[in-house]
Each structure stands twice: as structure tokens, then as C-alpha cells.
DRENDO-1510 file (C-alpha; in Angstrom, 1 decimal, always signed):
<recs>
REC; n; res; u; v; w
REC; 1; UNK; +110.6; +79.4; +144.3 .
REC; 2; UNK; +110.4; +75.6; +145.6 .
REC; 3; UNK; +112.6; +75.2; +149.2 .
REC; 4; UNK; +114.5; +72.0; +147.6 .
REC; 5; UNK; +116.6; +69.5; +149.7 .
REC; 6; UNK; +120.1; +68.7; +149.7 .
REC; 7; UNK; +119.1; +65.1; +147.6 .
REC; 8; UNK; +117.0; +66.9; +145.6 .
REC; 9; UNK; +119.2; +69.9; +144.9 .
REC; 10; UNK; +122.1; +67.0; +144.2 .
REC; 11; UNK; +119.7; +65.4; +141.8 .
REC; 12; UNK; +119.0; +68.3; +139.6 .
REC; 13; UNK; +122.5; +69.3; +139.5 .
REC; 14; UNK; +124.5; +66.5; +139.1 .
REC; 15; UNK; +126.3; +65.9; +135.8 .
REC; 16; UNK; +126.2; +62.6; +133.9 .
REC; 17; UNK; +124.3; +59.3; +134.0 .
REC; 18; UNK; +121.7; +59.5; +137.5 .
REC; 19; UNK; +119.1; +57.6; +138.6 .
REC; 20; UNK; +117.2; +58.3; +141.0 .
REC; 21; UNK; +114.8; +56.6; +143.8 .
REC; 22; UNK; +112.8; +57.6; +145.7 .
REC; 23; UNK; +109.0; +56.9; +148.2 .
REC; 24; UNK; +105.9; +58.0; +146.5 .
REC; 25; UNK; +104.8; +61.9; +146.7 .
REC; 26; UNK; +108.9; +62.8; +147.6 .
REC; 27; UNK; +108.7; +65.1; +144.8 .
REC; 28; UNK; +110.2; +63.2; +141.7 .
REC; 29; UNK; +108.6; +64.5; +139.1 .
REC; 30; UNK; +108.8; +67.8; +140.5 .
REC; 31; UNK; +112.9; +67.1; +140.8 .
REC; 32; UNK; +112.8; +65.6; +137.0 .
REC; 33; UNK; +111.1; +68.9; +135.6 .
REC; 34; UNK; +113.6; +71.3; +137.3 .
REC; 35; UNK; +116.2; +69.2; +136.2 .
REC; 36; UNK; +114.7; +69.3; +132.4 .
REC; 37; UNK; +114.4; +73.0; +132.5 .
REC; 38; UNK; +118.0; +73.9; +134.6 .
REC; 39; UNK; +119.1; +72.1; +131.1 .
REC; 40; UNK; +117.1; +74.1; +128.9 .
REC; 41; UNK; +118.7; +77.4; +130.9 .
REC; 42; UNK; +121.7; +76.9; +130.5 .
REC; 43; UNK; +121.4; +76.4; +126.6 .
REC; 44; UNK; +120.5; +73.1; +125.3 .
REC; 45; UNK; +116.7; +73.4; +123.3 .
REC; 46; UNK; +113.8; +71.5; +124.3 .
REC; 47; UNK; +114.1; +69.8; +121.3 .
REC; 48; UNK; +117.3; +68.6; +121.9 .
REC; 49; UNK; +116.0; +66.5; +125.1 .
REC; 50; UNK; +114.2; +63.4; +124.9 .
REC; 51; UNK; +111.7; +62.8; +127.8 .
REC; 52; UNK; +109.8; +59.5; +128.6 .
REC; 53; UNK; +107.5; +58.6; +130.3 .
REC; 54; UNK; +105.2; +55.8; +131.6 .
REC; 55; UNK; +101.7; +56.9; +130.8 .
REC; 56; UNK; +100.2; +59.6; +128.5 .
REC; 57; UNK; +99.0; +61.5; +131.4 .
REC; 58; UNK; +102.0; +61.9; +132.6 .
REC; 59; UNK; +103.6; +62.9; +129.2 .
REC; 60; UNK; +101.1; +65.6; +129.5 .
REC; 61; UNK; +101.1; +66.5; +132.7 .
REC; 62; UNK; +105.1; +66.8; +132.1 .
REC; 63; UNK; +104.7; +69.1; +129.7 .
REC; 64; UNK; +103.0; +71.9; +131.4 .
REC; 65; UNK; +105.0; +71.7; +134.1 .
REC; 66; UNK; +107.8; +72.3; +132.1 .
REC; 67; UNK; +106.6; +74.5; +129.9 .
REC; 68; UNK; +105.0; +76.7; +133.0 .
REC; 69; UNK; +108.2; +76.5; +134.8 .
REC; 70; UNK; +109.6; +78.3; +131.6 .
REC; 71; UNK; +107.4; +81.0; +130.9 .
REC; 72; UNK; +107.6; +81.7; +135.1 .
REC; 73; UNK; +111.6; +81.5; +134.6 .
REC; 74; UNK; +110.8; +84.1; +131.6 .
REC; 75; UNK; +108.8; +86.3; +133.3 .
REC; 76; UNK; +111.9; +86.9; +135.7 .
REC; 77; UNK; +114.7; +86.7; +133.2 .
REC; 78; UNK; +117.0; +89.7; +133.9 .
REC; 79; UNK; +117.5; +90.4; +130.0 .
REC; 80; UNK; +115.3; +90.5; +126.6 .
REC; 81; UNK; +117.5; +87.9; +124.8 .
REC; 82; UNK; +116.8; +85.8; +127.6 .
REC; 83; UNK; +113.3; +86.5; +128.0 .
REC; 84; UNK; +112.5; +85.4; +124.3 .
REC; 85; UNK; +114.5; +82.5; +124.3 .
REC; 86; UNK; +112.5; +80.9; +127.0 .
REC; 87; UNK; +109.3; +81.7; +125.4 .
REC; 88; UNK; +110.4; +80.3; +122.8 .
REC; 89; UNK; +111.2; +77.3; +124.4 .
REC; 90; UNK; +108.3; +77.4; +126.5 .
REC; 91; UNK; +106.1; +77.4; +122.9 .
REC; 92; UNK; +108.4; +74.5; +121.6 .
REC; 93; UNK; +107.8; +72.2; +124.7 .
REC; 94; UNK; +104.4; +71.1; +122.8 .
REC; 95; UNK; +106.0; +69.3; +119.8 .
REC; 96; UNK; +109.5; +67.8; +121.7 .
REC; 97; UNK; +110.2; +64.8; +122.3 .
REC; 98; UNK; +108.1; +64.1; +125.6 .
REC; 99; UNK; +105.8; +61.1; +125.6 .
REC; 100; UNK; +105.4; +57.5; +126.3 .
REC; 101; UNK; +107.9; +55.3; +124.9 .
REC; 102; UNK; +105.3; +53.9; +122.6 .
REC; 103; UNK; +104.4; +57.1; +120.9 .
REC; 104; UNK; +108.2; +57.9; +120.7 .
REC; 105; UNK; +108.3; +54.4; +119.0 .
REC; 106; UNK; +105.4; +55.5; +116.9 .
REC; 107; UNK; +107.0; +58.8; +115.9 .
REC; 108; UNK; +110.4; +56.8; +114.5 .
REC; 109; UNK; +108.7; +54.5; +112.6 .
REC; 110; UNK; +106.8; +57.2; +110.8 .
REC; 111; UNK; +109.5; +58.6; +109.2 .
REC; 112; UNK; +111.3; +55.3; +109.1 .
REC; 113; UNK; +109.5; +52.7; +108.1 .
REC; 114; UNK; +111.0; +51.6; +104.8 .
REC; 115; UNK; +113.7; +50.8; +107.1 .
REC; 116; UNK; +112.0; +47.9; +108.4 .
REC; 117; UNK; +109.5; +46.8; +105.9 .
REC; 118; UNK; +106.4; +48.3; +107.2 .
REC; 119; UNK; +103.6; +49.3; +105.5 .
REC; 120; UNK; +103.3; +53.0; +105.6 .
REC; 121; UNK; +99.6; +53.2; +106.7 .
REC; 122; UNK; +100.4; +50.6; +109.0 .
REC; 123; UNK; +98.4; +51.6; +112.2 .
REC; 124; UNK; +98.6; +50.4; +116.1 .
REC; 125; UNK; +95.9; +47.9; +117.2 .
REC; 126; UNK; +94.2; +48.8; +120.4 .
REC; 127; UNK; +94.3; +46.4; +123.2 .
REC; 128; UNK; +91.1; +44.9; +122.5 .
REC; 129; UNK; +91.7; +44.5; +118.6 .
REC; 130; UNK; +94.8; +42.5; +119.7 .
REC; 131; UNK; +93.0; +40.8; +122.0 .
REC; 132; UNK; +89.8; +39.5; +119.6 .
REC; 133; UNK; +92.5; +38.4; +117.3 .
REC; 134; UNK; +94.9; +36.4; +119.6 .
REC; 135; UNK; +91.6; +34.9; +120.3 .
REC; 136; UNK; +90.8; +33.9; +116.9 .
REC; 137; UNK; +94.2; +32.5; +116.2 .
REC; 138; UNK; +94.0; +30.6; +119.8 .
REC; 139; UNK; +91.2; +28.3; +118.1 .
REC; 140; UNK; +92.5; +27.9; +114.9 .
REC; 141; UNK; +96.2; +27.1; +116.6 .
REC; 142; UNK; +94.7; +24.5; +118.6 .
REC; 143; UNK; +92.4; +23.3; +116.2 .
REC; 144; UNK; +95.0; +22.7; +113.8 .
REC; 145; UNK; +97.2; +20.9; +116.7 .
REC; 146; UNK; +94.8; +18.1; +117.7 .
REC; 147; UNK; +94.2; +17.5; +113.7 .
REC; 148; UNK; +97.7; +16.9; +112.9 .
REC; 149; UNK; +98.0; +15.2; +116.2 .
REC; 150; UNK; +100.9; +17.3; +116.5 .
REC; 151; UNK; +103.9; +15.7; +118.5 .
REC; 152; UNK; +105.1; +18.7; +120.8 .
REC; 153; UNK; +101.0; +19.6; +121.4 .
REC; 154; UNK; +100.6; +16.1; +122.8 .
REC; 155; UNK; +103.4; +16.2; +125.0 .
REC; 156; UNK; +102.2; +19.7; +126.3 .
REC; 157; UNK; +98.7; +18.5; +127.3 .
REC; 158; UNK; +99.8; +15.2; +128.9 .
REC; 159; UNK; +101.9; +17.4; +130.7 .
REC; 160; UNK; +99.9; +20.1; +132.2 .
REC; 161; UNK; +96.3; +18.0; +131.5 .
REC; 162; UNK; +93.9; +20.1; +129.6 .
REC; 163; UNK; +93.7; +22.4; +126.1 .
REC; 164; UNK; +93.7; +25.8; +128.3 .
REC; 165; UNK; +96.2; +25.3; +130.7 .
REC; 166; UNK; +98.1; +24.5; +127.4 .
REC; 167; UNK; +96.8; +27.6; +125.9 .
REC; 168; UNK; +97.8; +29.7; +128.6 .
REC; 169; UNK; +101.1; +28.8; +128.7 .
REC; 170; UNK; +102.3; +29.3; +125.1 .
REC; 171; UNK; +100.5; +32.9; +125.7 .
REC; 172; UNK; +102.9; +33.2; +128.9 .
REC; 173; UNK; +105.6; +32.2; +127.0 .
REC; 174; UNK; +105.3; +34.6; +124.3 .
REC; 175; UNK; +104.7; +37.6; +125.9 .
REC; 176; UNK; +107.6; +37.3; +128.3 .
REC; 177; UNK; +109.6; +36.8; +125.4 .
REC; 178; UNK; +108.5; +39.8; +123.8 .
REC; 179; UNK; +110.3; +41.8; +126.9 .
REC; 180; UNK; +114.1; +40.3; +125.3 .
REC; 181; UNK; +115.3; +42.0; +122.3 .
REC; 182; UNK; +115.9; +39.3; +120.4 .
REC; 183; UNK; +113.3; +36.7; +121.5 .
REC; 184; UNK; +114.1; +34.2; +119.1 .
REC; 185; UNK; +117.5; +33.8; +120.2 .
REC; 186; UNK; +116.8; +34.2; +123.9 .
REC; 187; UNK; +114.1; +31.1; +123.5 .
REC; 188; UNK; +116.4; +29.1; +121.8 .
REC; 189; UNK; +119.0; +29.4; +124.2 .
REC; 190; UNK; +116.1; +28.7; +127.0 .
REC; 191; UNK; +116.0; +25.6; +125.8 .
REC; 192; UNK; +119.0; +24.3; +125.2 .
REC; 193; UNK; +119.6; +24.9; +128.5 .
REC; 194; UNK; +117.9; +22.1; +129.2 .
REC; 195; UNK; +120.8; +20.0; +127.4 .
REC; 196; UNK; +123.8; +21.8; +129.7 .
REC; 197; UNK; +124.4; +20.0; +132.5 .
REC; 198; UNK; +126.5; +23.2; +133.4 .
REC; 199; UNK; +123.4; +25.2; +132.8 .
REC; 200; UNK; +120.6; +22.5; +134.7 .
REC; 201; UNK; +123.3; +23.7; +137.6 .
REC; 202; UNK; +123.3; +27.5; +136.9 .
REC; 203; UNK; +119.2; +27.2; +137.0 .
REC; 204; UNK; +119.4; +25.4; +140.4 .
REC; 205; UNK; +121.8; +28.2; +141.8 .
REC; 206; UNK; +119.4; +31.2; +140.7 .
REC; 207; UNK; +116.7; +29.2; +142.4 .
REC; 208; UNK; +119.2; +29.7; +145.7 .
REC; 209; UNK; +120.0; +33.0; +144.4 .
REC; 210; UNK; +116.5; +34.4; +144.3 .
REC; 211; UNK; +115.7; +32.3; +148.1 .
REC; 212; UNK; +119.0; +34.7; +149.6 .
REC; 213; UNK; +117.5; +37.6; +147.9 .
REC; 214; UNK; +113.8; +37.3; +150.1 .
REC; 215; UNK; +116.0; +36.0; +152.6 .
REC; 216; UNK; +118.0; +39.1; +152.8 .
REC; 217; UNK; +115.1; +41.3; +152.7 .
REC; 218; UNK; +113.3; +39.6; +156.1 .
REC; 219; UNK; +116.6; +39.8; +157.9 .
REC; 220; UNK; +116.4; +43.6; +157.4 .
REC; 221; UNK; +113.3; +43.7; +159.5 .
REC; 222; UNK; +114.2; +41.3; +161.8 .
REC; 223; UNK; +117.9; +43.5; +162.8 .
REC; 224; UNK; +115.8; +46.5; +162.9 .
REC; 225; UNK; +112.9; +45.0; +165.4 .
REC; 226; UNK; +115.8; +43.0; +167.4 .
REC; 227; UNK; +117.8; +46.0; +167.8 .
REC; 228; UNK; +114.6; +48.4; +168.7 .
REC; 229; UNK; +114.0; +45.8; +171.8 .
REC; 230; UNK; +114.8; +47.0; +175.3 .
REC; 231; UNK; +118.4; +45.6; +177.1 .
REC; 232; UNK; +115.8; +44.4; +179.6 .
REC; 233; UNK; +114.7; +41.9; +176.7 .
REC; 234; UNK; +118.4; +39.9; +177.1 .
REC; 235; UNK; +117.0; +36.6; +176.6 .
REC; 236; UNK; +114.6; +37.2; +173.5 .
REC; 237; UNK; +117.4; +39.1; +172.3 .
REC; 238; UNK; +119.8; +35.9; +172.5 .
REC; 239; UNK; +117.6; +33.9; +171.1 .
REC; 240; UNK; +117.0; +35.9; +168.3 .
REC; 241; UNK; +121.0; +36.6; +167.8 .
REC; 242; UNK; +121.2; +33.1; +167.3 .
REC; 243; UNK; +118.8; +32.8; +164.6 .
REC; 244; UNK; +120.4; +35.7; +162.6 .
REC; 245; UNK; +123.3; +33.8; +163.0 .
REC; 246; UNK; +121.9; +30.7; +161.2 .
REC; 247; UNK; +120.4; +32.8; +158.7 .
REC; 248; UNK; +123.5; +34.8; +157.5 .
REC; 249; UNK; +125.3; +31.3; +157.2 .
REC; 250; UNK; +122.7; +30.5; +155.1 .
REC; 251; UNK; +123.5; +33.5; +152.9 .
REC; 252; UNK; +127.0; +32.0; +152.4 .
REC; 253; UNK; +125.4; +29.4; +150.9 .
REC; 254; UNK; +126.1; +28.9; +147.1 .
REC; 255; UNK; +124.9; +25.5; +145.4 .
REC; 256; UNK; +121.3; +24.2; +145.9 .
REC; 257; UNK; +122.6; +21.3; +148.4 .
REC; 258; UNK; +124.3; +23.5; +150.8 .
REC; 259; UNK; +121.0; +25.8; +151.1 .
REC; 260; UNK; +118.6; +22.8; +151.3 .
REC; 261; UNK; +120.7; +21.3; +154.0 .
REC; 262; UNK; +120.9; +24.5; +155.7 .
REC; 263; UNK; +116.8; +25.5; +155.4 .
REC; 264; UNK; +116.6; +21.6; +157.1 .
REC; 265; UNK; +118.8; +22.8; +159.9 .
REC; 266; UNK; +117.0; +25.3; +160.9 .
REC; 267; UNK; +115.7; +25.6; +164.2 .
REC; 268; UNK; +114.1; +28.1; +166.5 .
REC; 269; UNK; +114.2; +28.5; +170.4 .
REC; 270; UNK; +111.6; +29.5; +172.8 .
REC; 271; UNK; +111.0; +33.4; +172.6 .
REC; 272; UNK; +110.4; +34.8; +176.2 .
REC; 273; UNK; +110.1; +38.1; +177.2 .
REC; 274; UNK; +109.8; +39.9; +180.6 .
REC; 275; UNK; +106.5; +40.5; +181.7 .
REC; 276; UNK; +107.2; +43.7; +182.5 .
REC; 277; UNK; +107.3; +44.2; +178.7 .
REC; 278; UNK; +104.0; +45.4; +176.9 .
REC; 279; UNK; +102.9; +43.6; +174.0 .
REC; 280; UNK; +103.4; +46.6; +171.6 .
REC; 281; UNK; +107.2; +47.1; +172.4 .
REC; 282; UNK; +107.3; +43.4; +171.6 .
REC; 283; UNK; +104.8; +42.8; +168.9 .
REC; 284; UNK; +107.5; +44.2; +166.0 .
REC; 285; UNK; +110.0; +42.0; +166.5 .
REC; 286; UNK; +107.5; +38.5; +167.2 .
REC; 287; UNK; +106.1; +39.5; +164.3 .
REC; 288; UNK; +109.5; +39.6; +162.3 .
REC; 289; UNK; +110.3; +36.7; +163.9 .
REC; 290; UNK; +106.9; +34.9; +162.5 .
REC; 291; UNK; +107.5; +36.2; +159.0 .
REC; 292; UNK; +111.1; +34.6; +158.8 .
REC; 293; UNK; +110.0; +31.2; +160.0 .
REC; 294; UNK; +107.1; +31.5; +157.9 .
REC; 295; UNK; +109.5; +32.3; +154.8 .
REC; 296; UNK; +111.7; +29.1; +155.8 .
REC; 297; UNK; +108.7; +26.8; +155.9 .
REC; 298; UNK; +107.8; +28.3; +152.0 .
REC; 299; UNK; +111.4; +27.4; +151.4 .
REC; 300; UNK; +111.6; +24.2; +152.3 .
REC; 301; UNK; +108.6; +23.4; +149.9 .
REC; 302; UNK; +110.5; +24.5; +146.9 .
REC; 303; UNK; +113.6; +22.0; +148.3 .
REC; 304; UNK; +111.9; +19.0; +148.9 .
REC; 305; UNK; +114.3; +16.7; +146.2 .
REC; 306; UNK; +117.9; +15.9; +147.0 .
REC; 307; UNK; +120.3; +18.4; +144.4 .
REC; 308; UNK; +121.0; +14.7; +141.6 .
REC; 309; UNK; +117.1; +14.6; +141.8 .
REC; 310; UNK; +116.0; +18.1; +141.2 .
REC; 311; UNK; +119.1; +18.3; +138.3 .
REC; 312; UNK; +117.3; +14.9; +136.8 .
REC; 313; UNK; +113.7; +15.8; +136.7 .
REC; 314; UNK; +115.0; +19.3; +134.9 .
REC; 315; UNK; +116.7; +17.5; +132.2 .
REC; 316; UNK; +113.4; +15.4; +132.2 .
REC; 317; UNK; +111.4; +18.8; +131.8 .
REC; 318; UNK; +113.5; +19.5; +128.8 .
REC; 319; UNK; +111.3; +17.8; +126.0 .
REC; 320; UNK; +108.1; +20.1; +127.3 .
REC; 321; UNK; +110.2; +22.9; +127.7 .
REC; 322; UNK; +111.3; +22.2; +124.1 .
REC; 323; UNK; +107.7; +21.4; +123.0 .
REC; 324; UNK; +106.3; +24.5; +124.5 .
REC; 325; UNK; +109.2; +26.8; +122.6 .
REC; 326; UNK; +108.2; +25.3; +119.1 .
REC; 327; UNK; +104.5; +25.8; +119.7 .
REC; 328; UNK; +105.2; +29.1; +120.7 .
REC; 329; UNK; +107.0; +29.9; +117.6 .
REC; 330; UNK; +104.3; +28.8; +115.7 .
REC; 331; UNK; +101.5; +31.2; +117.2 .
REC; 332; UNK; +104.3; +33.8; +116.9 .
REC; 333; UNK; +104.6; +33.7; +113.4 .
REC; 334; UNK; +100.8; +33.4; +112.8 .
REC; 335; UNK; +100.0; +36.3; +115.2 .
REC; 336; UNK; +102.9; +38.4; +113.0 .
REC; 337; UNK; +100.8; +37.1; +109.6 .
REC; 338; UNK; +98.0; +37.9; +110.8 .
REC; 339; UNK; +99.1; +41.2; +111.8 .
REC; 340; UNK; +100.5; +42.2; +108.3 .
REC; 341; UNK; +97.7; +41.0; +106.8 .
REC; 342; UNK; +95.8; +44.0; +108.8 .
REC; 343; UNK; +98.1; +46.6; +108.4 .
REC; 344; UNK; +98.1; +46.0; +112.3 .
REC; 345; UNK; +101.0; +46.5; +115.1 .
REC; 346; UNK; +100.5; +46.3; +118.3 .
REC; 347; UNK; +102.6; +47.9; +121.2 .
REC; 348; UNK; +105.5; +45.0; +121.6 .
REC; 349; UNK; +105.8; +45.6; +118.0 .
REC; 350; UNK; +106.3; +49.3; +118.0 .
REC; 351; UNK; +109.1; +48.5; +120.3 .
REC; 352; UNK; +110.8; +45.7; +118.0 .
REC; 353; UNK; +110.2; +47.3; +114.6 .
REC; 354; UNK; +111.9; +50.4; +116.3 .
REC; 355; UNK; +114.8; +48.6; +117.9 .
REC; 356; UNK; +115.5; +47.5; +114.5 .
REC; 357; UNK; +115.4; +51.2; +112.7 .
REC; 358; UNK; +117.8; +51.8; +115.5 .
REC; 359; UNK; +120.3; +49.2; +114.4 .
REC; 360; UNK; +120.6; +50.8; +111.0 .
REC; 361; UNK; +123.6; +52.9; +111.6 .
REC; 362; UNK; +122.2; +56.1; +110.2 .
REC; 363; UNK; +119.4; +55.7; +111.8 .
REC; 364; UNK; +120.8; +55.6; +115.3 .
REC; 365; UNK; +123.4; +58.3; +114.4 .
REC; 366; UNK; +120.3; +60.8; +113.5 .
REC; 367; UNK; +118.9; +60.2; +116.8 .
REC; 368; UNK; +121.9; +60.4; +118.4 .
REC; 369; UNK; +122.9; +63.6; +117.2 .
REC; 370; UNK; +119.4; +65.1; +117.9 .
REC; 371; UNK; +119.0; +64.1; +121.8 .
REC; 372; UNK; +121.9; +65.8; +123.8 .
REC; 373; UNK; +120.0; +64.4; +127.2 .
REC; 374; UNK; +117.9; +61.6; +127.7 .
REC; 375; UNK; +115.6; +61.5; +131.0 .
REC; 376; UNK; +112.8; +58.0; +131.6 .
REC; 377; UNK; +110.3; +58.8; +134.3 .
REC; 378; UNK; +109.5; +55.4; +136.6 .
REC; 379; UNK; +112.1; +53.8; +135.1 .
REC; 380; UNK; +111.6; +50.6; +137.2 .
REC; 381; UNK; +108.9; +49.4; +135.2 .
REC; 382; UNK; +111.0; +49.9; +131.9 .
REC; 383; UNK; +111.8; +46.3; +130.1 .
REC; 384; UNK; +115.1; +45.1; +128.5 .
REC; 385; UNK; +113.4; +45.9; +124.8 .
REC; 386; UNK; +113.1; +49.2; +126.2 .
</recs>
């Protein structure tokens, strides 16, 4: 029987929503299918759970452990009733609910897709079928554009200066769009943002938001070298107090002028050490030290215009940012023509078209009384969609 740890004895037990995290190789998927199968024991069916995961590989490589794990648990089940039942469930393991999302996607739409106006031979394009035909509909988009001398296409090239870099963004567009549920409304709302003075502001405070985020993740280094220096090191270690100082007043920082002014204030003293001191049991914290001021400088470059400025050349922005959002919309809804024309969905769109069974009441409510548990396997790379 596996020797687990406390964390990963608390993770297999514990009750309710859990998420765990933890390094690569500490034994999560070994923790997840214990967890699965201490479920399955104590009476809930394998088909009951529903079990995601990020790659097919996995999906499969989560199934035998399970399903080995049950017929071992079998093996040395004190009773016949409980031997049989988790053979059985051992034999079930192959048809449950344990697979990508997509193919769980796939499976819903399968038997439910009357629900949203599929075609029921409709069948998933590959990635390089989707990609051939974004490529087709690339030229034709842009053909089409510079013939109609399209307003917004105009604006877009003068703007970023040739047809690819134009291109490329109305691709970057879309498919980070296709990560919201509802893509058309999250786009709109993009860009009206643009008209929301309120909102120019809100942009310029994430920008400060996401600066104290790296921010706070270099200070965790640098505490951690300065406090692994010797006593002996009293003056580096003064200097470097006073830098953390300046740097957590710059975490109190809210609006974009306040952290601008505070980046330009920045200043650093003279480092010294002892000489007694050998390079390695300094090297951590110079090198700390180096990636801080080295963070400030990329700062500063994202700072360079006073707060009216930066809010002026935002609202400025606004008619591209509008342009792009229309031309995106338009090779959106040829992409989704020429799709249906193919009988064709690719793998955003088994997510969509699935999210929109779902919001049929019955719908959900059958797969709500079927799955008793839910577990996702590397979460972290899981989108809002999903």
C-alpha cells in the first residue's frame, strides 16, 4: 500500500470543493486516483464521477490506474459482495466519464445536438483542416477588404503598417475571444471601453495591477536572499532594507501616477560586502538584487507618458480597437459559414455548442443528476469557457 503524507492523506480525504497544487512528480495524479477510487469505495459508481483531463494520454493513463487500483482493492476485499462490486466497477471504468474535456464535449453533443442546431454527422476538424481553411478565408477576407476599400481595414493597416500584421491581429483577437463564454458580448464591451472615461482609468490601474503583481513576486526572492546573508553582512543588508522599503511603498501604490512617480524615485545604494565574504554566500542575493533593478528599468518603459497623456492616446486607440472588433466579427461569422457548410467543428466549438446544451435546463439537470463528483486534472490550464 503507498506510505502517503499528511497533505496528501488531507487531499484524498477531505470533503467538498479542493484544489490542489502542487511541484511536478509530488504525486498528484497518484493523490487524484486514490481520491477517485476512496469515492468509488465507499459507494458512489464510477459512472457517477466525471473525470477530466488535459490530454488523451492522460485520460488513459487515468483509467488504468484506477481501474488497477480497483481490481487490487478487490483482490483484498474482506467479503464476496464487496469483491464483485469492485470488479464490477473496475470493468465499468472503460466507458465512464474520464477524458479530455473535448471528448466529454463530443459525447454531449452526440446525444444532444438538436438542442443546438447541429447537424447530426457533424464531425470535429483536425487542427490542420482548421488550419487550411482559416487560411483560405484569410485571403478571401482580405481580398474582399482592399476591394471595398473597407473603412475599419484601412484604419487597421495605417495603424499597424502592413496586410499581415493586420492579419495576425484579427486571428489574435479571435481566438482569445473564443476563451470567454460569450465572446460577442465580452468584445463589445472591450470596446466600448474605450468610450468610459471611468473605464480608460480602470485599464490604466490593471496596468499598475499587473506591475505589483511581478513586483511582488521579485520581492519574494529578494527577502529570502537578504535574510539568508550573514549578520557580518550589516551594511549590504542595510542597503538592501532600504530598497524593500521603497519597493513595498510602491505596492501601496493604486492609480498609474502614483506608481509612475514612485518607479522614477527609485534609487539604489552602493552594495558592499566584507571581504571576508565568498562570492557564493553573496551571489543569491546580488543576483536578486540585479533582477529587481532590472524589473524597474522594464517598468519604467511601459510609464514613459504622464497619467492625462497615456488616458488620451487610449481614447485615441479607440477607433482601431473598434475597427479591429468589427473585422473580427466578420471573419468570425465566415469561419462559422464555412464550417456548417462542411459539417465541420472544431475544438472551441465543441466547447461553445456544449455550453449552450448546458443552458437548456433539462439538459443541465440530466447531467447534474448523473455526476455526484466532479474532479479536472491540471486545472491551471483550464479557460473561463471551460
Amino acid at each position: 500500500m503507498a506510505r502517503w503524507t499528511a497533505d496528501q492523506l488531507l487531499a484524498i480525504q477531505s470533503e467538498g470543493n479542493l484544489i490542489v497544487s502542487a511541484a511536478a512528480g509530488a504525486g498528484k495524479t497518484a493523490v487524484l486516483t486514490e481520491r477517485i477510487v476512496s469515492r468509488i469505495r465507499a459507494g458512489a459508481p464510477v459512472e457517477s464521477l466525471l473525470v477530466l483531463t488535459f490530454t488523451r494520454a492522460a485520460a488513459a493513463e487515468m483509467k488504468g490506474r484506477i481501474s488497477n487500483r480497483l481490481n487490487q482493492l478487490a483482490d483484498e476485499a474482506e467479503t464476496p459482495e464487496e469483491m464483485r462490486y469492485l470488479r464490477r466497477q473496475a470493468r465499468n471504468v472503460d466507458g465512464a466519464f474520464i477524458s479530455t474535456i473535448h471528448a466529454f464535449c463530443a459525447r454531449v453533443l452526440r446525444r444532444h445536438y438538436h438542442a443546438v442546431n447541429l447537424p447530426a454527422r457533424a464531425k470535429t476538424a483536425d487542427e490542420m483542416e482548421s488550419a487550411a481553411l482559416i487560411e483560405t478565408l484569410r485571403d478571401e477576407l482580405l481580398t474582399t477588404l482592399a476591394n471595398e476599400n473597407d473603412a475599419d481595414y484601412t484604419a487597421l493597416l495605417a495603424t499597424l503598417g502592413s496586410e499581415q500584421a493586420a492579419w495576425d491581429a484579427i486571428l489574435s483577437v479571435y481566438r482569445f475571444t473564443r476563451s470567454q463564454p460569450e465572446p460577442k458580448s465580452w468584445l463589445s464591451e472591450a470596446a466600448s471601453n474605450y468610450e468610459d472615461e471611468a473605464a480608460l482609468a480602470g485599464i490604466l490601474e490593471d496596468a499598475v495591477g499587473f506591475c505589483k503583481s511581478e513586483l511582488s513576486l521579485m520581492l519574494e526572492t529578494l527577502v529570502r536572499e537578504r535574510d539568508a546573508l550573514s549578520p557580518d553582512c550589516a551594511n549590504a543588508i542595510s542597503v538592501l532594507d532600504d530598497e524593500l522599503s521603497r519597493y513595498r511603498a510602491m505596492l501601496l501604490c493604486r492609480r498609474y501616477g502614483q506608481y509612475r512617480d514612485a518607479l522614477n524615485a527609485m534609487e539604489y545604494g552602493r552594495l558592499v560586502f566584507p571581504r571576508a565574504v565568498a562570492e557564493e554566500d553573496k551571489a543569491g542575493a546580488k543576483a536578486a538584487r540585479d533582477a529587481g533593478k532590472e524589473l524597474i528599468k522594464e517598468q519604467k518603459k511601459r510609464f514613459v507618458r504622464a497619467e492625462a497623456d497615456e488616458i488620451a492616446v487610449l481614447r485615441k486607440s479607440g477607433t482601431v480597437v473598434r475597427a479591429l472588433c468589427k473585422l473580427e466579427q466578420r471573419f468570425e461569422t465566415a469561419f462559422f459559414e464555412a464550417k456548417r457548410a462542411k459539417n465541420l467543428m472544431d475544438y472551441d466549438d465543441l466547447e461553445h455548442f456544449t455550453l449552450e446544451a448546458l443552458h437548456h435546463q433539462e439538459i443541465a439537470n440530466e447531467y447534474r443528476e448523473k455526476f455526484t463528483w466532479i474532479a479536472v486534472d491540471e486545472y491551471q490550464d483550464s479557460n473561463r469557457v471551460q
